[in-house]
Every structure is written in C-alpha cells, then in structure tokens.
C-alpha positions in Angstrom: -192.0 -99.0 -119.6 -194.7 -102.0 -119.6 -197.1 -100.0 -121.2 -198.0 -97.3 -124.2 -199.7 -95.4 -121.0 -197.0 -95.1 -119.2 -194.0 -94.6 -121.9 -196.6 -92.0 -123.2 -196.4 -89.9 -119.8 -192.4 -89.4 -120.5 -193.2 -88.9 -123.5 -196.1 -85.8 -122.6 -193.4 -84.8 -119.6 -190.7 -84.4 -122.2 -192.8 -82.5 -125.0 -194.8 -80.3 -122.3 -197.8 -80.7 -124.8 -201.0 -81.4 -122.2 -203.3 -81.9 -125.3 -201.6 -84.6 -126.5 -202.3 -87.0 -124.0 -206.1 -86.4 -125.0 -205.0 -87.1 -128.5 -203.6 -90.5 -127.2 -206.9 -91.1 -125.2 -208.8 -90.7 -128.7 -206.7 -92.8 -130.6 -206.6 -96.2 -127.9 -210.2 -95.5 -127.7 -211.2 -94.9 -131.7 -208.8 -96.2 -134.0 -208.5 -99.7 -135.2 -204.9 -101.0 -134.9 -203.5 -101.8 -138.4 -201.6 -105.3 -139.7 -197.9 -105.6 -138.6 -195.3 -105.8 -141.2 -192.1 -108.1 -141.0 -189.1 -106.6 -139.0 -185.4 -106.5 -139.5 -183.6 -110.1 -139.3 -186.8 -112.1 -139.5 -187.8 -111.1 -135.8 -190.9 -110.0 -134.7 -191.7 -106.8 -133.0 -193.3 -109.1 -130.0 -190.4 -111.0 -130.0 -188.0 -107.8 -129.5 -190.5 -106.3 -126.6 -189.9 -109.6 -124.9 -186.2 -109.2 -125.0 -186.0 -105.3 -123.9 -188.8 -105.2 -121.6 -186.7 -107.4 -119.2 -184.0 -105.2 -119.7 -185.7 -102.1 -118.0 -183.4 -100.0 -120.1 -183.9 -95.9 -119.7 -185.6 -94.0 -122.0 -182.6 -93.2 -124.4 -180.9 -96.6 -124.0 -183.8 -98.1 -125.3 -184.2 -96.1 -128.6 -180.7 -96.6 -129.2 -181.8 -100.1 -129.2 -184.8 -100.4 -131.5 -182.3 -98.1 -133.8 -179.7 -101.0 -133.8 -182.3 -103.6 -134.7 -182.9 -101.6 -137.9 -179.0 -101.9 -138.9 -178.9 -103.7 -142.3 -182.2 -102.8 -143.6 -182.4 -101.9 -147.2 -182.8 -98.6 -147.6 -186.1 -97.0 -148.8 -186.4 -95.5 -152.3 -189.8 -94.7 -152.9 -189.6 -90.6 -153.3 -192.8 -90.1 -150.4 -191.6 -92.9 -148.3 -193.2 -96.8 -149.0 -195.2 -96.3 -145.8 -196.8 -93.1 -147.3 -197.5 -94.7 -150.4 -198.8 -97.4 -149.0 -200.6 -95.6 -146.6 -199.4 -97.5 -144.0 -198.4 -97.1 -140.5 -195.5 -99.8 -140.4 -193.6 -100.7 -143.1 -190.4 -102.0 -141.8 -188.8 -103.6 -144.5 -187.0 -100.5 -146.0 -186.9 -98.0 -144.4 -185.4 -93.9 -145.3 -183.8 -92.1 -142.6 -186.9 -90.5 -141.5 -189.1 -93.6 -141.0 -186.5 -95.4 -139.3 -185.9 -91.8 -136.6 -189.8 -92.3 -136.5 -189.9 -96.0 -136.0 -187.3 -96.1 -133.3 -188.3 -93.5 -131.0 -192.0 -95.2 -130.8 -191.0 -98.6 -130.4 -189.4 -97.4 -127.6 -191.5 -94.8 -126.3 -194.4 -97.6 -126.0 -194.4 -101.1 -124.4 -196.4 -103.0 -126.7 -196.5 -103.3 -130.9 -199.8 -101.9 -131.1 -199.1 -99.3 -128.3 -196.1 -98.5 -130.9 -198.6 -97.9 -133.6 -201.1 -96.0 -131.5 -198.4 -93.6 -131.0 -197.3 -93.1 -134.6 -200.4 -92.0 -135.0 -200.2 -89.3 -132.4 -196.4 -88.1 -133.6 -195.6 -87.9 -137.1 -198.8 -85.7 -137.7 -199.2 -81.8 -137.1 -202.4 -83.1 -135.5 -203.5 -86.6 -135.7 -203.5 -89.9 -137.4 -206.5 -91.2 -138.6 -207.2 -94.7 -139.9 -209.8 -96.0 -142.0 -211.7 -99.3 -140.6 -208.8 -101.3 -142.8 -206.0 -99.5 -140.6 -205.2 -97.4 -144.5 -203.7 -93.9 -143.0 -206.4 -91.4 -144.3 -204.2 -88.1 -143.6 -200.3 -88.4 -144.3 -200.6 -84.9 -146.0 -201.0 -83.9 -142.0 -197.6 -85.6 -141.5 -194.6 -84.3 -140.7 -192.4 -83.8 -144.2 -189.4 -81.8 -142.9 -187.3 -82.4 -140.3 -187.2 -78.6 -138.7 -191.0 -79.3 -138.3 -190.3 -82.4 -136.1 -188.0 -80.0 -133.8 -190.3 -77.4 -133.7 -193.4 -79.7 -133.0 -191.7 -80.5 -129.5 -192.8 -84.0 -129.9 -189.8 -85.4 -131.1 -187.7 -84.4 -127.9 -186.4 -81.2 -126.2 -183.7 -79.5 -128.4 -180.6 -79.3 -126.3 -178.0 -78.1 -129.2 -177.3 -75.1 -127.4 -175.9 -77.3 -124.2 -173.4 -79.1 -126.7 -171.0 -76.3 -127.7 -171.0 -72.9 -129.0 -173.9 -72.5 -131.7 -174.3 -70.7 -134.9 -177.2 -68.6 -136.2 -178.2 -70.3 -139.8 -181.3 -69.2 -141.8 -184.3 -71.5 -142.8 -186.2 -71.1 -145.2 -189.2 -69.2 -146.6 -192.0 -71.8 -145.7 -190.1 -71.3 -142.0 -189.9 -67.9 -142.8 -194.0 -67.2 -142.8 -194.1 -69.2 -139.6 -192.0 -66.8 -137.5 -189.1 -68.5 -137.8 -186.5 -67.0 -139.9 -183.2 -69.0 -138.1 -182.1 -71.6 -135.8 -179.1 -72.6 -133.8 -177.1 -75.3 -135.0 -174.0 -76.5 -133.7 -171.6 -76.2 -136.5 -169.4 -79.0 -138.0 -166.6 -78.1 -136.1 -167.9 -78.4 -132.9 -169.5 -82.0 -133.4 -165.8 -83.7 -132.5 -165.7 -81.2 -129.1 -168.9 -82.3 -128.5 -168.3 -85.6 -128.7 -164.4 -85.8 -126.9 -166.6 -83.9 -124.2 -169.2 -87.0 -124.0 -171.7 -84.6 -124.3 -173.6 -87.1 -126.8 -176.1 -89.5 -125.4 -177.8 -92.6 -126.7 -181.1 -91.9 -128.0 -180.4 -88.3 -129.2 -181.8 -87.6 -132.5 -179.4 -85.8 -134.8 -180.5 -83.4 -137.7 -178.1 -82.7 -140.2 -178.3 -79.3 -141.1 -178.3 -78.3 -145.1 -176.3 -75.5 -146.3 -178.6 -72.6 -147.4 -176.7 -72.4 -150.6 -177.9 -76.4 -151.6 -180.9 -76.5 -150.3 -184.0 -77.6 -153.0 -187.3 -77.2 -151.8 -186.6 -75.0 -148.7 -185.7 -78.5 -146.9 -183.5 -77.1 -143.7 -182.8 -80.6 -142.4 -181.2 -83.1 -145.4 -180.4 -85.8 -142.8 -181.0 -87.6 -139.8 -180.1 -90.7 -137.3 -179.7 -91.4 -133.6 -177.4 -91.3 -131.3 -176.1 -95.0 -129.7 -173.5 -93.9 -127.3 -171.5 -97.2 -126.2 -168.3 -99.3 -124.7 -166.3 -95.4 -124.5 -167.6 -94.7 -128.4 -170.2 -92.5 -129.8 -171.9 -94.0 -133.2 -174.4 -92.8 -135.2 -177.2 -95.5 -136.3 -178.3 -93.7 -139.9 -180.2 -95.1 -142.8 -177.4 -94.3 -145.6 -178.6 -93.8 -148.6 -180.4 -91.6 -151.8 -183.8 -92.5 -153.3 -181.7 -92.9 -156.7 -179.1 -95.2 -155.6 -180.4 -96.8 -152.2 -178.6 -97.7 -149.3 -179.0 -99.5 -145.9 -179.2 -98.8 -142.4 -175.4 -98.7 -140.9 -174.0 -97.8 -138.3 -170.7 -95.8 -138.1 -168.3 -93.7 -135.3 -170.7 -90.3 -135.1 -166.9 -88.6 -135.0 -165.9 -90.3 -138.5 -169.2 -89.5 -140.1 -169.1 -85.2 -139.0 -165.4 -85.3 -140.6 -166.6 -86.1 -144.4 -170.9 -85.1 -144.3 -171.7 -82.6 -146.5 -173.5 -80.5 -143.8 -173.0 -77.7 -142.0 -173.5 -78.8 -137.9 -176.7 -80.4 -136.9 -179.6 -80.0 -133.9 -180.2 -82.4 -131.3 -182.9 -83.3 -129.6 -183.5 -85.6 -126.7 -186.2 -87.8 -124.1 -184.8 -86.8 -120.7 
C-alpha cells in the first residue's frame, strides 16, 4: 500500500471497472494537486501515512482507521457539503457523513496525500473530477449526491448485503426508477443484530442506512451512512452524527446499539475485498 498505483489496482480489482484505471492515468498525468486542509486533532495527513504505512494494515483495517482519526470532528452543516461549496477537494475540518465515507475510503485506498486527492477525483464523480489550474473542483454537479448512486457506481465496493442475512425487496425511487432500477435488497433492521452475533461484519464495510419509502423527501433512498470498525470481540460503527440544522460530530458507537433505536429500515453494505 506504498503507493496511489498500487492501492488503485485493489481498488480497479474490486470495482471490475477497466476504464477507470485510464481515468486515474489522466488525472496523475493532467491535474494539478490542490492545497491540503488541516486534519482532525491538529495532525497532518503526512503525519498519519507515516504511522499506518508501517503498519501494513489490509485493505479494510486501514479504512477503519482513517474513519477513527475523523472521530470528534464537528459535524458539517453547510446544506451541499463545505467541500462543494468551496469547491474543494479536502475540507477536513467538518465533515457530514458523506464526506467523511468519501474521505476515509481514499485515504486508505492511496499511499500518499496527494495520491488521496488524485483518487477523489476519480470516485465521487459519475465520471471525472476536473480541477482548475488553482485546484477549484470545476464539476461537483458530476458528483455523486445519493448514496444508492455510490452502490450502484461499483466504485464504492462490491455490495455483499445479500451474504449477511435474509434480505428484503424495498422500492427506490423515481429518479431510480427511469434508470432501471425500481428496488434493491436491503437487509432489514432486524437482521442487523444476527448479522452482527454471526461476525458477519467487517472493518472497513460501508453501511447505508436505508430510508423508509413513506419519509423519504427528494426520492433520497439512502438517509445515512458510516463504516464499519470491527474490533477487540465488538462491532462499532464510526458515523458522522448529526443534521445540517442542529450539527453534530463524528462518534463512534456499538453498530448493535445504533440498529436498535435508527429510524431506518435495514441498510446495504458494501466492501474492498
């Protein structure tokens, strides 16, 4: 995991998507690298690849790890996300529970900050990043804005819900809908404490929380999501908890505690083999 190049090839392994190593050729080729921002706890994001790099963690382990550097972060209540607005790649110092699923899984997927930023620009777009010559993101209407499109896009992990438990048929929603996809399985809310008595859970599995049809607001399937930090016997969930009205911070809480009392209705998985 020394380098982007090669945490990209588990990466293009896992998501079976051969173009997208020519997008990463294009963007460490073409695009400028933009400014770092400050990190959780006053560290560095040099400093923390100097730290895990020696620990030659696998793939999981170590985006269980970036997750647990963003625990105590403010939460992020700008309603588009202070790294939209901004038009910026990083923007670590709050941080909503999409960023920080987004953050995590690149700092880990690369070896390197930049490398971490290079990729950004290859994952949370339906195509590509593109940066102007002052690293300003040109093209976060390409982004991804709902969870169900991260799962779909294969680039966030192979979905492995239906290995968990039995799984329920739920509906999406019509923007889904006039894609040709008019359900998904979810594993439902009683199944998350089986799953996770069973072990079945590992760390760096990215949970969405699935919304109830009945309360969704702008044909948003996925309201919520975190990763998974399996450790010491215990399964936890490493979330940013929060709303854009009242704010919140990153925590993180027993995965088993959590599925008792969220107001959802089971969740999809995904996972980096």
């Amino acid at each position: 995991m020394g380098t982007v190049i090669i945490a990209y090839e588990v990466f293009v392994l896992n998501s079976r998507r051969p173009a997208a190593a020519l997008f990463l050729a294009l963007v460490l080729s073409v695009f400028p690298i933009c400014r770092a921002s400050g990190f959780p706890r006053g560290r560095s994001v040099s400093d923390l690849y100097a730290q895990v790099n020696a620990k030659n963690m696998p793939l999981g382990e170590r985006i269980a790890w970036f997750a647990r550097q963003f625990i105590g972060t403010p939460y992020d209540r700008d309603p588009m996300g202070e790294y939209v607005t901004r038009k910026a790649i990083v923007a670590d110092d709050r941080v909503d529970c999409m960023y920080q699923v987004f953050r995590s899984v690149e700092l880990a997927l690369a070896g390197t900050p930049e490398g971490a930023k290079r990729l950004a620009l290859l994952m949370r777009f339906k195509t590509v990043g593109k940066l102007s010559p002052d690293g300003k993101v040109l093209n976060y209407e390409d982004r991804y804005q709902y969870g169900l499109d991260m799962v779909l896009s294969g680039k966030w992990g192979k979905n492995v819900t239906a290995t968990l438990g039995n799984t329920e048929t739920v509906q999406t929603s019509p923007r889904f809908i006039e894609k040709g996809v008019p359900s998904v399985q979810i594993l439902p809310k009683g199944g998350i404490c089986r799953a996770i008595q069973q072990k079945l859970l590992k760390s760096g599995d990215i949970v969405f929380f699935v919304k109830d049809p009945a309360r969704r607001v702008v044909g948003e399937v996925i309201g919520h999501m975190g990763i998974i930090d399996a450790r010491n016997g215990q399964t936890y969930l490493i979330h940013a908890h929060g709303t854009k009205e009242t704010g919140g911070v990153v925590t993180q809480v027993l995965f088993g505690d959590y599925a008792k009392s969220m107001p959802f209705i089971g969740i999809i998985v995904t996972r980096f083999d």
